[in-house]
C-alpha positions in Angstrom: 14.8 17.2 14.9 12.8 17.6 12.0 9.3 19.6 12.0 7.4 16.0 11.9 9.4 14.8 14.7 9.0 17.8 16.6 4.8 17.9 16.1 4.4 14.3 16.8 6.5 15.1 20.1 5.3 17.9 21.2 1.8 17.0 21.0 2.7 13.7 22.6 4.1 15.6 25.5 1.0 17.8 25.5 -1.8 15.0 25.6 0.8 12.6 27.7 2.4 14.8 30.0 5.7 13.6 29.4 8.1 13.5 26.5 8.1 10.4 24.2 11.2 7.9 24.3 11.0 8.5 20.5 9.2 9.2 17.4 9.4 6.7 14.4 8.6 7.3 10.8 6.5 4.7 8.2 5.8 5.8 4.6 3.3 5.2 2.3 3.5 3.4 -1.1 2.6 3.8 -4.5 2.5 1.0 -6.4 4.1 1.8 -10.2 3.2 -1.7 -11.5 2.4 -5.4 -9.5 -1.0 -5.7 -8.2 -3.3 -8.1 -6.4 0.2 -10.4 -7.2 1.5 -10.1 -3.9 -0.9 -13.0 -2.4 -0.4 -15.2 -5.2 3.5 -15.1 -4.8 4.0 -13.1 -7.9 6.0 -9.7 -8.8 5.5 -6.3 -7.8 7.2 -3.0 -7.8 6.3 0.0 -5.4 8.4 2.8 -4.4 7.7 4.5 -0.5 6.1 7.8 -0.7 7.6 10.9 0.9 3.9 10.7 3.1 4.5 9.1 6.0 3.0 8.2 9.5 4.4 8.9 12.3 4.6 7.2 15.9 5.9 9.2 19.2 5.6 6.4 22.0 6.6 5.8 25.8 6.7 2.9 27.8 3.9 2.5 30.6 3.9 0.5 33.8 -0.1 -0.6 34.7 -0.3 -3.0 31.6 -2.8 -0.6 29.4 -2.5 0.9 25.8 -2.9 4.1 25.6 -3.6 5.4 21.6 -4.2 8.7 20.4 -4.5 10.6 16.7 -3.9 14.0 15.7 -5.7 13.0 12.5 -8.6 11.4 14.6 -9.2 13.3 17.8 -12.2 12.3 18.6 -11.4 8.1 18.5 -8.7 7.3 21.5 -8.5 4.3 22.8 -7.1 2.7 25.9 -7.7 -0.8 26.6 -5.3 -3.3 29.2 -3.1 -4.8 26.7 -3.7 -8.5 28.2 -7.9 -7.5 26.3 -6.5 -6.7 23.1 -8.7 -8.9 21.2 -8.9 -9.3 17.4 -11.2 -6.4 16.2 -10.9 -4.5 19.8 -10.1 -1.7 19.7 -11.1 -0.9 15.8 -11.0 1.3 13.6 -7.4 3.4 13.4 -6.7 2.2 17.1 -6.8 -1.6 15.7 -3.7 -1.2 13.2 -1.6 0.1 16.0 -3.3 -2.4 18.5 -2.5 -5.5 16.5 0.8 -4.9 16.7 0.8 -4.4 19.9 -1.0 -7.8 20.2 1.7 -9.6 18.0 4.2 -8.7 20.6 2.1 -8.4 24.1 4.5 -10.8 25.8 7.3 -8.1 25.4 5.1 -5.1 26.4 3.1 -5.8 29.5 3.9 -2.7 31.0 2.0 -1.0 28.2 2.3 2.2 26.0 1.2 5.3 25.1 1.5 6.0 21.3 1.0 9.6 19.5 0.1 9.2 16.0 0.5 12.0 13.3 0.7 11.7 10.2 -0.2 12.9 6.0 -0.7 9.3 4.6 -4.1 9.5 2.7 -6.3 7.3 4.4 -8.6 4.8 2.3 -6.3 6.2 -0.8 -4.9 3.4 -2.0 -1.8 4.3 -0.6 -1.3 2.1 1.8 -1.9 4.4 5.5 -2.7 0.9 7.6 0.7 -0.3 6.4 2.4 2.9 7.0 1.0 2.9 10.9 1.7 -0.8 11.5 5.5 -0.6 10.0 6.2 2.6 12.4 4.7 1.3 15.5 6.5 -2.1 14.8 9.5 -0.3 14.2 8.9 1.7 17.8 8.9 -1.3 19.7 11.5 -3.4 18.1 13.9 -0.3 19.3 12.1 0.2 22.4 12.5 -3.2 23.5 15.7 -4.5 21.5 13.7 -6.9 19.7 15.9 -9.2 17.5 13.5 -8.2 14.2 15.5 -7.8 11.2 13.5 -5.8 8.4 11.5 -9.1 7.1 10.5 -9.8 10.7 9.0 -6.3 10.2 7.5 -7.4 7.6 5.4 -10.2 8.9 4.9 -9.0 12.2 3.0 -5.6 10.5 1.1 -8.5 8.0 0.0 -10.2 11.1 -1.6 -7.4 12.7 -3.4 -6.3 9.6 -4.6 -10.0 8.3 -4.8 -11.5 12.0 -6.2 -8.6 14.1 -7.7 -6.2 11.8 -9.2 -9.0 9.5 -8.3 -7.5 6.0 -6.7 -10.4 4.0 -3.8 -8.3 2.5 -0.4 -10.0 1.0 3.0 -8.6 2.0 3.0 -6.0 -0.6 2.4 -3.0 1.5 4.1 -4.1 4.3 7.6 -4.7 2.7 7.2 -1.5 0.5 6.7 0.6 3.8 10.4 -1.3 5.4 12.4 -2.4 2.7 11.9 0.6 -0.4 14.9 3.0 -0.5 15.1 6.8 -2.2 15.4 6.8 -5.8 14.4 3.5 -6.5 11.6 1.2 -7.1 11.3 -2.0 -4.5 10.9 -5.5 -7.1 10.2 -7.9 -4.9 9.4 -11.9 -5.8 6.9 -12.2 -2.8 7.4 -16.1 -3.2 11.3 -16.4 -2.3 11.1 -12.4 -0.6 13.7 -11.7 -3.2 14.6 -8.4 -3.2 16.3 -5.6 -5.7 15.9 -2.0 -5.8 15.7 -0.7 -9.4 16.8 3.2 -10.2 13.9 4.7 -10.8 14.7 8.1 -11.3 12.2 9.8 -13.6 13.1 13.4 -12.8 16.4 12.7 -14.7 13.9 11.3 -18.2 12.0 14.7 -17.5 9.1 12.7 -15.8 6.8 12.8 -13.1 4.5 10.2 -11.4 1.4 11.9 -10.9 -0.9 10.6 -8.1 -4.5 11.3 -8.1 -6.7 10.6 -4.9 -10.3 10.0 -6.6 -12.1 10.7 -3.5 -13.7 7.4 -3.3 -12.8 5.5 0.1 -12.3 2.1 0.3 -11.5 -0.7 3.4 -9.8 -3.7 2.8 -11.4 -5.7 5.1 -14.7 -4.7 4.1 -14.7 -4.1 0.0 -14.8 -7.3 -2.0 -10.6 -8.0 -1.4 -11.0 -11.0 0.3 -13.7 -12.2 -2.3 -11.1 -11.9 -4.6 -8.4 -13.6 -3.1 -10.6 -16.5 -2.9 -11.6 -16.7 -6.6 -7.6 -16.4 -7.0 -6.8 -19.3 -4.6 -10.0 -21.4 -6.6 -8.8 -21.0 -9.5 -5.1 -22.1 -8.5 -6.8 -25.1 -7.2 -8.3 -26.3 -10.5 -5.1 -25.4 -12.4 -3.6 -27.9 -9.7 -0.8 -25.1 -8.6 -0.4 -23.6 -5.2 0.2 -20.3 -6.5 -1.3 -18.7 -9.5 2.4 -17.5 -10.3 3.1 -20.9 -11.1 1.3 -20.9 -13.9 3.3 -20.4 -16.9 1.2 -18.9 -19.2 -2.3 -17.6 -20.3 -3.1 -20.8 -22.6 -2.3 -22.8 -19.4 -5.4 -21.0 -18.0 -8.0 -22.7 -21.1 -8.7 -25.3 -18.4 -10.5 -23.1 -16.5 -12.9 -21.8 -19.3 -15.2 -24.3 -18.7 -18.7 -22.3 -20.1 -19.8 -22.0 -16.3 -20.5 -18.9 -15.1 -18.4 -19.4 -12.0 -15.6 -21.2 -14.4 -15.6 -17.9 -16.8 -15.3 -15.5 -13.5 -12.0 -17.8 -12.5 -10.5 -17.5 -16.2 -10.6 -13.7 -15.8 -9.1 -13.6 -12.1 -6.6 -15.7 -13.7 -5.9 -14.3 -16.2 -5.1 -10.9 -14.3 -2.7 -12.7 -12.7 -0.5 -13.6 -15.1 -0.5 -11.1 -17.8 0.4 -8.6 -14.4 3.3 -10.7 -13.4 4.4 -10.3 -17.3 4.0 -6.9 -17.0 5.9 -6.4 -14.1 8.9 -8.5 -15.7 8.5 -6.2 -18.5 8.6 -3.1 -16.5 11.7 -4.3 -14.6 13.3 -4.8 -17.3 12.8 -1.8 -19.1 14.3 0.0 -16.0 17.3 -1.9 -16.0 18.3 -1.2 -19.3 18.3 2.3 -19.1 15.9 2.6 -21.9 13.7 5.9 -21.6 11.1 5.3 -19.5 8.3 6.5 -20.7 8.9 3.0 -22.6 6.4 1.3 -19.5 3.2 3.8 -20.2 1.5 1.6 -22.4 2.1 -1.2 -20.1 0.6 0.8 -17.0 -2.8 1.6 -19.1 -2.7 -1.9 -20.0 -2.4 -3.2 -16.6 -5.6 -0.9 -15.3 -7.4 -2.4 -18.3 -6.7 -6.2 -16.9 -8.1 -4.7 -13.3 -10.9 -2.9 -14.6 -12.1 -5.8 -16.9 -10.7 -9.1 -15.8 -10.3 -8.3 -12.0 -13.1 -6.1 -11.6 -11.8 -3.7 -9.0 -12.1 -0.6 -10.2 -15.0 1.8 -10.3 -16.1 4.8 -12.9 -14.3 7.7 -11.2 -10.7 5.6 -11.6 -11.6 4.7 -15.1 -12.8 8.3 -16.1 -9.4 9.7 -14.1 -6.7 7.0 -16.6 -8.6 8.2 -19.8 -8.7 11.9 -18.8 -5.1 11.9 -18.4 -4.2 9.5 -21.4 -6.4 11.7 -23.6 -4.4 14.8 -22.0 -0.9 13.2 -23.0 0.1 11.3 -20.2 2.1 8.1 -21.2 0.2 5.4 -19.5 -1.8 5.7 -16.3 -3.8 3.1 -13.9 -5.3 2.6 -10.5 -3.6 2.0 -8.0 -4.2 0.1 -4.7 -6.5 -3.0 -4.4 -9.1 -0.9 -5.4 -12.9 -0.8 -4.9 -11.8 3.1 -4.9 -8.4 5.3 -3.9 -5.6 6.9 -6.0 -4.5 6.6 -9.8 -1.3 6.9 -11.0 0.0 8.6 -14.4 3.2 8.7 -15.7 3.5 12.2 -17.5 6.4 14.9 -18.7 7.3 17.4 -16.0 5.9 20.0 -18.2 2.8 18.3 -19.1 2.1 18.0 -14.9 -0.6 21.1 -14.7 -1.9 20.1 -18.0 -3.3 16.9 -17.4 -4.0 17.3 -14.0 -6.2 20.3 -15.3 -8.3 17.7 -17.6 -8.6 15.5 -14.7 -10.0 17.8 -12.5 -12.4 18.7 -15.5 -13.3 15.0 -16.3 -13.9 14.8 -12.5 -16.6 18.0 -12.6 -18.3 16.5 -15.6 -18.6 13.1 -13.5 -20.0 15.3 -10.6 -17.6 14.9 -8.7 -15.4 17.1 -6.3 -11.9 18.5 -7.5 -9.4 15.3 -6.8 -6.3 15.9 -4.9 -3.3 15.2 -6.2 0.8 15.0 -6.0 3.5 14.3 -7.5 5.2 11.2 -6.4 9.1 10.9 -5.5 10.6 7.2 -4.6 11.6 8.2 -0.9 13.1 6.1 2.1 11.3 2.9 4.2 11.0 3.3 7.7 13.0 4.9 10.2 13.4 6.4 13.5 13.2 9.7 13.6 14.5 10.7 17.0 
């Protein structure tokens, strides 16, 4: 058993009495290029992080859910599964809970779940995804579920859109099931079309350096869903369903109609498409076996599209991509759906300390605290752990 399985175990048996029935395993993601395409059945291409969250559960017989956190102590819940109500319990508890929710006609015993895990939360990185994936992954295995890895999918989407409110795409979800080690995850979210793409930078001499700016955000609080809106407006005047469906960014003129509101559209638009190009672009790069360091420009260029045309990123994101492009780092960006959380540069191995160094400098001169940060490897989906 590894030392993750073991914690999330033992402390399950210390706080439950008993020992768990097993302990299952969600990672988070990093998204190398692809976003806020996901819900406008576009291109994206994340690779699962070696952080992961962890679920220890057990079957219960008096029809309650029992939920506890090593990483919030202080915030159980335990509610009768038959009240699990959209928004009750919140917070953490409510990721786990929808779930839960999504399959209460399977469970009315109940459960106690242990959760553990080293996911940043409100990073970017996609902890909420991480949680629902395990726990879905729990009970499908618990209760031989018929749930291939895209019924995973949607059932953890369901939970976070339906129960928890945030109005996410099936980016993060499928990232946290579907990515494999030492490769990236391109995925068509319109046809679920799937390939995974060597991404093996240690072999170029790279390294995907992650930077947590310290700035929290929530999904299904920032201004997410106001953007999805503007995206599904402006698809609306283009006459598409989908904003991938336009073909190009002179197909988007229409929408430049010298209204304020008509001018906002354009740029959400515009986002849009120029990412799903860049995605394309990135993809193939990797195929080819060209030197990667070929996408860097196209990273910086993406975080420019989000920080001008999307307008979700914030100064301490912006003054993190120009430290580290200034320090010698190929191409860097935000990650996440941003309103705060990690960025992302794409840097020599020997160059790693060095422009993390002028990050954590930028970040003093901004006033703000040292940054965490890691390096990123392209690490396996979901899994039971014991």
């Amino acid at each position: 058993m590894s030392d993750a399985a073991t914690r999330a175990a033992d402390a399950f048996a210390e706080r439950f009495g008993r020992s768990p029935e097993g302990v299952w395993a969600a990672p988070g993601r990093l998204n190398v290029i692809g976003e806020h395409t996901d819900y406008n059945g576009g291109f994206v291409l994340p690779i699962a992080l070696p952080h992961t969250t962890r679920a220890a559960v057990a079957r219960r017989d008096d029809g309650r859910l029992v939920l506890r956190s090593l990483q919030h102590p202080d915030d159980d819940a335990d509610v009768a599964v038959a009240d699990l109500t959209q928004g009750t319990p919140s917070g953490w508890a409510g990721y786990v809970a929808g779930v839960v929710h999504e399959l209460s006609g399977h469970v009315p015993g109940g459960l106690d779940v242990l959760v553990d895990g080293d996911v940043p939360a409100g990073a970017g990185l996609s902890s909420s995804a991480a949680l629902e994936c395990a726990v879905a992954l729990a009970l499908r295995d618990l209760l031989g579920l018929d749930l291939g890895p895209g019924d995973l999918v949607d059932l953890a989407r369901r939970a976070e859109n339906d129960f928890v409110g945030a109005p996410t795409g099936i980016l993060d979800q499928s990232a946290s099931v579907l990515c494999q080690a030492g490769a990236a995850l391109f995925l068509d979210t319109r046809d679920r079309s799937t390939e995974q793409v060597p991404f093996d930078l240690d072999a170029a001499g790279l390294a995907l350096l992650v930077v947590d700016s310290g700035v929290t955000h929530d999904h299904a609080e920032s201004g997410y869903g106001d953007r999805r809106r503007e995206c599904e407006q402006a698809a609306s005047r283009l006459g598409v369903d989908l904003l991938r469906e336009v073909p190009d960014v002179a197909a988007l003129e229409a929408l430049a109609d010298g209204t304020p509101e008509g001018e906002v559209l354009h740029r959400r638009a515009r986002h849009v498409v120029t990412e799903d190009a860049r995605v394309l672009r990135v993809v193939d790069t990797l195929r080819s076996g060209d030197d990667p360091r070929a996408i860097g420009p196209l990273l910086t260029e993406g975080h420019a599209s989000l920080r001008d045309d999307f307008e979700v990123s914030v100064p301490l994101l912006d003054a993190c991509v120009e430290a580290a492009v200034e320090a010698g780092a190929h191409g860097a960006r935000m990650v996440g759906g941003g309103f705060g959380g990690s960025a992302l540069a794409l840097v020599d191995v020997d160059a790693v300390d060095a422009v993390t160094s002028a990050v954590t400098a930028r970040f003093a001169r901004e006033g703000a605290p040292a940054p965490r940060s890691f390096v990123a490897v392209p690490s396996s989906g979901a899994r039971r752990l014991v």
